[in-house]
C-alpha positions in Angstrom: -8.1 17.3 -9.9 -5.3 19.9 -9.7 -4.3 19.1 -6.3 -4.1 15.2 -7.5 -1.9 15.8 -10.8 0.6 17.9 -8.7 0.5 14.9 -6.1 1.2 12.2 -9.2 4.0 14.3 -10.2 5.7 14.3 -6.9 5.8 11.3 -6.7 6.9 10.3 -10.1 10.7 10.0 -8.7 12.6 12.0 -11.9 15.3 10.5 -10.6 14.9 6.9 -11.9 13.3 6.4 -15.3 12.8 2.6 -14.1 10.2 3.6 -11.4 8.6 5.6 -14.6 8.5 2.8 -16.4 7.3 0.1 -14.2 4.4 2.6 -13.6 3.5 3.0 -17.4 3.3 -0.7 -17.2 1.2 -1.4 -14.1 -1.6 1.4 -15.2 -2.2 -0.1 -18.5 -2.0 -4.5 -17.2 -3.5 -3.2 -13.6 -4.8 0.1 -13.8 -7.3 -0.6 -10.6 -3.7 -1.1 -8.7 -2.3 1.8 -9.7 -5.1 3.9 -8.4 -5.1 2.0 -5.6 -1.2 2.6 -5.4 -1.9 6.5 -5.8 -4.2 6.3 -3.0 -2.4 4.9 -0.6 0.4 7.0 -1.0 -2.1 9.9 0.0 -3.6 8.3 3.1 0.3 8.0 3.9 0.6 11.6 3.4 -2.4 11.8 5.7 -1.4 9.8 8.6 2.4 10.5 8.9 0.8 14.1 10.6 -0.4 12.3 13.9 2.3 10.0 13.9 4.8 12.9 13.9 6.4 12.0 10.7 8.2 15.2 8.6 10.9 15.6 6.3 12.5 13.2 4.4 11.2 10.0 6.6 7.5 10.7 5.5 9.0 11.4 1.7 10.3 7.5 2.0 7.0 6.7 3.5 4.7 7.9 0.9 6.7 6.9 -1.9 7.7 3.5 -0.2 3.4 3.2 0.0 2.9 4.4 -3.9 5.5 1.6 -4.8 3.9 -0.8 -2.3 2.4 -3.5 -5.4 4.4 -2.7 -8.2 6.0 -6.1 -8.0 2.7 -6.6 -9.6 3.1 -5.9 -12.7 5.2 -9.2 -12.7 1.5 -11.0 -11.6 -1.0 -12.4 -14.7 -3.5 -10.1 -15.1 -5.9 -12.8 -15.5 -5.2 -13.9 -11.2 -5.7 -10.0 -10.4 -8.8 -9.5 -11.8 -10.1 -13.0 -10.9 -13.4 -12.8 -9.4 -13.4 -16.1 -8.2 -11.9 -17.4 -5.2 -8.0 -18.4 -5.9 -6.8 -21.8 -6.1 -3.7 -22.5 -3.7 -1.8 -22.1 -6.6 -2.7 -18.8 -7.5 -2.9 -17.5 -4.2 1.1 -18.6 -4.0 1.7 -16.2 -7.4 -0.1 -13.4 -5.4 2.0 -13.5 -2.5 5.4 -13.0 -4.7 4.1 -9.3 -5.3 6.2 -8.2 -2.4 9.1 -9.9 -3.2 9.4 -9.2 -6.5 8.2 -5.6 -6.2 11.5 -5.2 -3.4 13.9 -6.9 -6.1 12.9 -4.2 -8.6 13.6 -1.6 -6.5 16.8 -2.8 -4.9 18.7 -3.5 -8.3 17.7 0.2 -8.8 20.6 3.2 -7.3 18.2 5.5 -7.3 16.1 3.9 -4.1 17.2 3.5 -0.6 16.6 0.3 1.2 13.9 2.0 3.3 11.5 2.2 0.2 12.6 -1.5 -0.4 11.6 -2.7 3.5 7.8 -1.1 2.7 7.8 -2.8 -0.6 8.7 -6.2 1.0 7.0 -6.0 4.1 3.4 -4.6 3.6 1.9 -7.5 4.0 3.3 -8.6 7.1 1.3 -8.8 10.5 1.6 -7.8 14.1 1.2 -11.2 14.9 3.5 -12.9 12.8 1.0 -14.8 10.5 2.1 -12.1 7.2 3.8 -13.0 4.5 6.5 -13.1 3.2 8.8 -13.5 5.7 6.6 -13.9 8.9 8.2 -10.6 11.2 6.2 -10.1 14.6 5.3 -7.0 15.5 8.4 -4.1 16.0 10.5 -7.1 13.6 8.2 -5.4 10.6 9.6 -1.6 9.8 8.1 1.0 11.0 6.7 2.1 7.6 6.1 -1.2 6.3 3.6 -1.6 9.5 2.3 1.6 8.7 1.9 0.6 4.7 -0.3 -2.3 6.3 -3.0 -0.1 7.6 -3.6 2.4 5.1 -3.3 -0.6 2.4 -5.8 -2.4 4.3 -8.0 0.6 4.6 -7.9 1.4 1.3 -8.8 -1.9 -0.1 -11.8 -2.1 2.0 -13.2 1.4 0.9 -13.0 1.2 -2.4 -14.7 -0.9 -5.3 -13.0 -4.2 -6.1 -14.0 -7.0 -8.2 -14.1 -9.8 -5.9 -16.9 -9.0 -3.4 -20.1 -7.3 -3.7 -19.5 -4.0 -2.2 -17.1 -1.6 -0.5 -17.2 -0.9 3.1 -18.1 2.4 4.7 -15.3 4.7 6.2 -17.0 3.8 9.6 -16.8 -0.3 8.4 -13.5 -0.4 7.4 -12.3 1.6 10.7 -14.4 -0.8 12.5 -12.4 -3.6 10.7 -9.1 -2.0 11.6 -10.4 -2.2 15.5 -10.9 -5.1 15.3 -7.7 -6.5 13.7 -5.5 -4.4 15.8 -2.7 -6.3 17.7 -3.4 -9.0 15.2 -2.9 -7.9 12.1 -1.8 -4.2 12.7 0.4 -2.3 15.4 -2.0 -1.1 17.6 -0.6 2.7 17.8 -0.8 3.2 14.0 -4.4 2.5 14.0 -5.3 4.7 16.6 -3.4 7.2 14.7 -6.1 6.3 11.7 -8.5 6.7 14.0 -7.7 10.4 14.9 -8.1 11.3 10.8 -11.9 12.4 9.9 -13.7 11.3 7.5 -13.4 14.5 5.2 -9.3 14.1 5.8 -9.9 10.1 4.9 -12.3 10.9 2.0 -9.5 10.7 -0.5 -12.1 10.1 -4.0 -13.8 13.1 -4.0 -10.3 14.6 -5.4 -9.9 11.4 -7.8 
């Protein structure tokens, strides 16, 4: 638990008392997204060491990833925690998270538009059928591409209230295989793939 507290307050940017505060808000309307936020900013960590990533690009990265949905705490709780399916409607709110998460942090000084690009661009895909702007493959930053896969990753392993179970690590990577050069650029996915299962096993220090 240490070793997770000191991570939290890493990445808790002292420098902008917004990004506190848009926190404080999204773990008490959608505190399953914050944990999820927290653990994507670790499998970020994780995955910027095959893909060569040091210094202050993988800073960006994993706090570009633990920022990733915090244009959700603009969404209705009641459409997050939905169980079931969305109407067109709702599924329209949804897909506004990444715009309005990359407003919030671009009226802010204290972040550089490369935080802003993973914010807006997570949910892109290697083909081009992403939202919210529709970028094809090497069009989609670099991190935002790599935001994709450990986002994905992470929602598949872990508990969520719209489906009746998580996936395995071996599922999931199995899922990434399959979606790769569809949904995700092919090269961070094999990077994924050379992580093991301990280094992947991310709630056992939750």
């Amino acid at each position: 638990m240490t070793v997770f507290n000191e991570f939290i307050d890493e990445l808790y940017m002292d420098n902008s008392p917004d990004a506190v505060k848009w926190f404080n808000l999204l773990v008490r309307k959608h505190p399953e997204t914050y944990h999820h936020s927290i653990r994507v900013a670790m499998l970020a960590e994780k995955i910027a060491e095959p893909l060569e990533i040091r210094g202050a690009e993988k800073d960006m990265l994993v706090r570009g990833c633990f920022m990733h949905d915090i244009g959700k705490t603009m969404i209705p709780r009641a459409i997050i925690e939905q169980r079931e399916p969305l109407t067109k409607a709702q599924w329209k709110i949804i897909k506004l998270h990444p715009v309005i998460g990359a407003e919030l942090v671009e009226a802010d000084p204290a972040f550089g538009p490369g935080i802003a690009d993973i914010v807006r661009w997570h949910h892109e895909r290697w083909d081009g059928a992403g939202y919210p702007d529709r970028l094809q493959g090497e069009e989609i930053p670099y991190n935002a591409r790599i935001c994709g896969v450990v986002d994905a990753f992470d929602s598949m392993t872990s508990d969520r209230h719209y489906r009746e179970r998580k996936l395995t690590m071996a599922e999931a990577k199995q899922e990434l295989l399959r979606h790769r050069e569809t949904q995700f650029d092919p090269e961070i996915v094999d990077a994924l793939m050379q992580l093991s299962d301990e280094m992947l096993n991310i709630y056992s220090i939750m």
